[in-house]
C-alpha positions in Angstrom: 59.4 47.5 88.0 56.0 49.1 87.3 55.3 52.6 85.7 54.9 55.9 88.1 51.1 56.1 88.0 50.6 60.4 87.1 49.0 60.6 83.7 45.0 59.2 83.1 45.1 57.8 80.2 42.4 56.0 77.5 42.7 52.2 77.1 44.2 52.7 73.7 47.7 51.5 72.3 49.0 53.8 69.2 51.5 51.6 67.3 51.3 53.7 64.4 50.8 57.5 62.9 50.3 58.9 59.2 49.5 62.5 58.5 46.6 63.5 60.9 45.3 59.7 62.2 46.7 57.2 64.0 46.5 53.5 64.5 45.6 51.5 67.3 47.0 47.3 67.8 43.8 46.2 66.6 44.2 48.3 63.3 41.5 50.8 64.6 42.3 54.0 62.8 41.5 58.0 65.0 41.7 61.3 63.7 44.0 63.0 65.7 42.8 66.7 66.5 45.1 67.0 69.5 48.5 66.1 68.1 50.1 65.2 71.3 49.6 68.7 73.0 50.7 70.5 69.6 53.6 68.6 69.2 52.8 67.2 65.7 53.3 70.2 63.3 53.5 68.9 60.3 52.0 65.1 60.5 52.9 61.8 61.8 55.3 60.0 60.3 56.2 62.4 57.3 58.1 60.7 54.8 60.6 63.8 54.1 60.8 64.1 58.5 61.6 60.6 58.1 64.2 60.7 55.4 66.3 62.9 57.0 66.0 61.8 60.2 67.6 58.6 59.2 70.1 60.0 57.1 71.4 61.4 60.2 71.2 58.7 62.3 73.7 56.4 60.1 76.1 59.3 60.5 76.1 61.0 64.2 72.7 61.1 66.5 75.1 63.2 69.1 78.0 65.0 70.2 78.2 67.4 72.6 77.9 71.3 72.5 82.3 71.1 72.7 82.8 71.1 69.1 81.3 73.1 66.4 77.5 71.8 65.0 77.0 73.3 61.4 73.2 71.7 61.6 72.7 74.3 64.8 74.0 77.4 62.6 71.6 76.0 59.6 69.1 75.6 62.0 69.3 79.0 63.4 69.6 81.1 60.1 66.3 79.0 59.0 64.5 79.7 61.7 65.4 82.9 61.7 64.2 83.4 58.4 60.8 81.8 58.8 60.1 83.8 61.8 61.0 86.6 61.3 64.0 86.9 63.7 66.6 86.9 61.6 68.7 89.2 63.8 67.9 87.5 67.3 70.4 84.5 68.1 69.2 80.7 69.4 70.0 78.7 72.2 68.6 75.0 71.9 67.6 72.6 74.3 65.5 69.8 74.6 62.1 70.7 76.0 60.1 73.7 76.9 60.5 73.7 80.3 64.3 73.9 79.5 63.3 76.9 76.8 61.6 78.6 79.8 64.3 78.3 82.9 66.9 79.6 80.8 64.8 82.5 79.4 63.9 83.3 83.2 68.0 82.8 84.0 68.8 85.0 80.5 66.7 87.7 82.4 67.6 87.9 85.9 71.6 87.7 84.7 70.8 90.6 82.3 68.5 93.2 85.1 70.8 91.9 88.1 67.0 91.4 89.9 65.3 88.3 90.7 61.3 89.3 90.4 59.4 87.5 87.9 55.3 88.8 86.6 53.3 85.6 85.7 49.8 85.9 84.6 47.2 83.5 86.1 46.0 80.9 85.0 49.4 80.2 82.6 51.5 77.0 82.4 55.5 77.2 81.7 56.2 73.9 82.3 57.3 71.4 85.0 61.3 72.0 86.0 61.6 74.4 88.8 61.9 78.2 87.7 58.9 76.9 84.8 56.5 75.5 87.9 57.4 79.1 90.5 56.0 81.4 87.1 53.1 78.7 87.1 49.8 79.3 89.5 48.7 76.2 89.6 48.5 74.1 93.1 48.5 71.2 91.7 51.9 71.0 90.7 53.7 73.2 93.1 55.7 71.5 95.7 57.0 73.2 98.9 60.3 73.3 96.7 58.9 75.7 94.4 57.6 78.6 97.3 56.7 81.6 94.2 58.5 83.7 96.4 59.9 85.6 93.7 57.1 85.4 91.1 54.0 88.5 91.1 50.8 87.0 89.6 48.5 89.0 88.0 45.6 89.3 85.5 45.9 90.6 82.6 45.4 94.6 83.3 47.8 96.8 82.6 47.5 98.7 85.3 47.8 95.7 87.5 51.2 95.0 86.0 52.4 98.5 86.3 51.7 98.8 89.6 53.9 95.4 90.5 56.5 97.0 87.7 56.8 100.1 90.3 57.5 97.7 93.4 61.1 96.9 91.7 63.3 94.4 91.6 61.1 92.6 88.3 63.7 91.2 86.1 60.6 89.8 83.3 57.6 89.5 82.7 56.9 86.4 81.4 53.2 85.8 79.0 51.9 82.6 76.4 51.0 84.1 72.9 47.8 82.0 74.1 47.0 80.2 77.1 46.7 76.5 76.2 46.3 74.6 79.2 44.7 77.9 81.1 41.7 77.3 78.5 42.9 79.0 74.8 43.0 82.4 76.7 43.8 85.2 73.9 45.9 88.1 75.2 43.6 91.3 74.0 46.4 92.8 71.2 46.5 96.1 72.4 47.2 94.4 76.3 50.2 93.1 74.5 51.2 96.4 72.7 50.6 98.3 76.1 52.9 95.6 78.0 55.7 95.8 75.4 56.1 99.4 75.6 55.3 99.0 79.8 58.4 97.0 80.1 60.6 98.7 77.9 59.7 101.8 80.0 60.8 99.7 82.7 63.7 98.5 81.9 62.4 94.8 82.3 62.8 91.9 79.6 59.7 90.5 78.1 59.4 87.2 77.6 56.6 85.5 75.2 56.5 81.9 75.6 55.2 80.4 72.2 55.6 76.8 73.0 52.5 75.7 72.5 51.1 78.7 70.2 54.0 79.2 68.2 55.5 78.0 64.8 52.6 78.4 62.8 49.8 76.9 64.8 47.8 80.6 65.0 48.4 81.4 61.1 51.5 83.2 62.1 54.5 82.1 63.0 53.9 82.5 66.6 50.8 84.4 67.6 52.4 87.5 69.1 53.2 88.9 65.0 49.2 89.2 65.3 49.4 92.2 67.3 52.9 93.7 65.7 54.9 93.2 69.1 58.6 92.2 69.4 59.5 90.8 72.7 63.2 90.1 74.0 63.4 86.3 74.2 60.4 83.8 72.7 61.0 80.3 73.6 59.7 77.9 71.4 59.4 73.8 71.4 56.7 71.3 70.5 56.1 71.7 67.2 59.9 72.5 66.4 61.1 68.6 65.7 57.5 67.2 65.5 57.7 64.8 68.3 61.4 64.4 68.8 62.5 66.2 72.4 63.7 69.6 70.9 63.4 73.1 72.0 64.6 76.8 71.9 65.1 80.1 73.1 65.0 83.0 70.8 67.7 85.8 71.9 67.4 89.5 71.0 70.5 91.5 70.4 70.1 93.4 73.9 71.1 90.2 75.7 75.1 89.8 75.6 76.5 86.7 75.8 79.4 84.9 78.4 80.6 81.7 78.5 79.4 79.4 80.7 76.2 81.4 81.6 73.6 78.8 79.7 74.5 75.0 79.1 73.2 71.6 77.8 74.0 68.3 77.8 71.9 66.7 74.7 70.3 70.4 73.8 70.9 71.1 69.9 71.9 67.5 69.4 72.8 66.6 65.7 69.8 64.5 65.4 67.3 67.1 67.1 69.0 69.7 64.2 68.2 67.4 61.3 64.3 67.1 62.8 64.0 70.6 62.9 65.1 71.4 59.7 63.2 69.0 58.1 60.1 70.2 60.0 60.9 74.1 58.4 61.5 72.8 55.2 58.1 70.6 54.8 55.7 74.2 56.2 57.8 76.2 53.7 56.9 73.4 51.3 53.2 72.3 51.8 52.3 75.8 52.9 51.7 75.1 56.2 51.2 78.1 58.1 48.7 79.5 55.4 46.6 76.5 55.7 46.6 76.9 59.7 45.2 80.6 59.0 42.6 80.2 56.2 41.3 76.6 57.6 41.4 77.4 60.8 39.7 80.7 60.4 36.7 79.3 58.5 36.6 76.1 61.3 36.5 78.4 64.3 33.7 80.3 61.8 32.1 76.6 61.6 32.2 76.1 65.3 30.3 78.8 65.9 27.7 78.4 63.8 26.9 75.5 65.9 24.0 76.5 68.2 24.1 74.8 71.2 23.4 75.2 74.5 26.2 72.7 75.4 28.1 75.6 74.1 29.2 78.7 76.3 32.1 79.9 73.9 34.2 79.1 70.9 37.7 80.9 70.8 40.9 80.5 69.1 43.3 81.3 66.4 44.3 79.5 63.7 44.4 75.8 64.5 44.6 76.7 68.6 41.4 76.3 69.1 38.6 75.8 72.5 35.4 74.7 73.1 34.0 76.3 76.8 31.1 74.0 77.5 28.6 74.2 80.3 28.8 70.6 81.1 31.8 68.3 82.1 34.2 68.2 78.8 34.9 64.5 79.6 31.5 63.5 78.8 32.3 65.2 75.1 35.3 64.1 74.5 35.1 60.5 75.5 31.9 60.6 73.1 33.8 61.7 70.8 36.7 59.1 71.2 34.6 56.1 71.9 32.0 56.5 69.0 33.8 59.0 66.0 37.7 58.0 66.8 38.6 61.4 67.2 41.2 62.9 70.1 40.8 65.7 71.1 42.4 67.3 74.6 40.8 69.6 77.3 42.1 72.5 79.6 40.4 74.9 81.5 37.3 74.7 83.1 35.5 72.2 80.6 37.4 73.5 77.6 37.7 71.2 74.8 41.0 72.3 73.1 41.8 71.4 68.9 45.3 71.1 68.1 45.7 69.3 64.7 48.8 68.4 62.9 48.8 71.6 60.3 48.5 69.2 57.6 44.9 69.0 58.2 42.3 68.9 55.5 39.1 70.2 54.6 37.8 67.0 54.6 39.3 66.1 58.1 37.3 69.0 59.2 34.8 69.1 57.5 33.8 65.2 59.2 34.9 66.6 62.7 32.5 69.2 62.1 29.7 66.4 61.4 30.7 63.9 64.2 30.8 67.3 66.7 27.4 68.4 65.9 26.1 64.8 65.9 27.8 64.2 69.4 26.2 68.0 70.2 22.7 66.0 69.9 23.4 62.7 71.6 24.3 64.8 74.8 21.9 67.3 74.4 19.1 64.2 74.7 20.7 62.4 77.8 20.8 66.0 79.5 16.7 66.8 78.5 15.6 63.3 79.4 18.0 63.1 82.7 16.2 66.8 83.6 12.7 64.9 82.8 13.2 61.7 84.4 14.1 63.9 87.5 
């Protein structure tokens, strides 16, 4: 049996991780700015992550959701506390495509409607209900006909105007676009669709998957404009690479048995990850790192004057690099010569997505390597446009 070829990948076997680098089976070390798609939150391999992790693997990995799991109730009260939500309740599951179809469920059993407003140019994930609120071709099959999803762009008056055709049980939004490009929802767009859909009578849904739990120098990049919306569904950097994931419940939302369910969600293992993972930012300070180093990176990044460059944007450590020539050619460059990952979405977006661990000194010899790769293609384009 062979693999199902669907991802591109580089030539490159990782054996190993530790903080923000990883290790390759020739002992070949990269900087890793990409963290598996924001997955690593607090840094490969953490020792404490690891620790626990282990503890709770010599006494129970799993049992199912039919008996009582103190480590979900711990979990929920600290995440609670470090978000900010102390008074909305959790569901857990294992990915955030799971977070998303039961948020989109959540809503349609609460309104009694079916409608669904998706913004373009968003990703929700790959399961069924995730890929209908997602516009993109590519991974829509006929199964998934968006028959009961409006897309729109982000106007308020757009989305009112859908609002008033009915039957809209949510309105679903990313704190920040990650695979769209690092699209940044304009704060007082957010503020205007919070009080929109309360007006309405229709739940709003923030999806902080990938910019959420401490990536933008807030817990999840929504607390940047004030906003509280009725279910946030978070994953990624929850368990630091261990399948884990969640749905954050507000009080309006009423509970009945039976109406969500999981096999391995909230697993004892998955608990202990993400516990861990809360403890360590509380610790090392995470989330104040991602805001003052990433502030004065994107400040860096912009500094660079290039006409490679079209736009730098981001918050925190979300970060994306709009370039007027084929991101491939800059991040292989930067791969293949300066062992550095880095990821891309968009139109020829580079996107930055450290582990929040990262250093000064881990940027400050991105920052060198970028400009120096800047140059390098900056020459091949001027002598290609000569020899022409």
């Amino acid at each position: 049996m062979k693999l199902f070829d669907v991802y591109s990948t580089f030539p490159i076997h990782i054996i190993k991780g530790k903080g923000c680098y990883v290790y390759d089976d020739s002992g070949n070390s990269y900087l890793d700015f990409y963290g598996g798609h924001a997955v690593i939150s607090i840094g490969h391999s953490h020792p404490y992550l690891v620790k626990c992790m282990g503890e709770q693997m010599q006494n129970l990995m799993f049992y199912s959701n039919s008996v009582v799991n103190k480590l979900q109730e711990a979990l929920a009260y600290e995440l609670g506390e470090i978000s900010g939500y102390s008074d909305y309740s959790a569901f857990f599951v294992n990915s955030g495509a799971e977070a998303n179809e039961n948020a989109l469920k959540l809503a349609s059993f609460h309104t009694g409607k079916k409608k669904v407003i998706a913004f373009r140019n968003s990703f929700h994930g790959r399961t069924s209900a995730a890929v209908e609120v997602t516009d993109n071709p590519l991974i829509t099959a006929p199964i998934n006909s968006n028959a009961n999803v409006y897309f729109s762009e982000m106007d308020i008056n757009e989305v009112e105007r859908l609002l008033q055709q009915g039957d809209v049980c949510a309105v679903i939004i990313e704190g920040i676009s990650g695979v769209g490009g690092i699209k940044i929802p304009d704060d007082d767009f957010l503020v205007a669709l919070r009080n929109l859909t309360r007006k309405h009578g229709v739940v709003l849904i923030l999806d902080e998957i990938q910019s959420g739990y401490g990536r933008t120098g807030k817990f999840f990049a929504h607390q940047w404009c004030g906003i509280k919306p009725d279910i946030i569904t978070v994953a990624k950097g929850i368990a630091n690479g261990y399948p884990f994931s969640g749905v954050l419940i507000s009080e309006i939302f009423k509970p009945r048995k039976g109406m969500l369910g999981t096999t391995f969600g909230g697993n004892h293992l998955g608990c202990a990850a993400a516990l861990a993972v809360i403890e360590v930012m509380k610790k090392e300070k995470l989330i104040e790192n991602a805001d003052k180093l990433g502030g004065d990176f994107i400040h860096r990044l912009r500094a660079l004057k290039s006409p490679l460059i079209k736009e730098v944007r981001g918050r925190g450590l979300m970060i994306g690099i709009e370039f007027s020539v084929p991101v491939s050619s800059v991040r292989n460059s930067l791969l293949s010569t300066y062992h550095i990952f880095t990821g891309y979405s968009g139109t020829n977006v580079l996107r930055i997505l450290p582990p929040l661990c990262v250093s000064k000194a881990d940027v400050d010899y991105f920052i060198e390597s970028f400009a120096a790769c800047l140059h390098e293609i900056e020459y091949k384009e001027s002598k290609s446009a000569s020899d022409r």
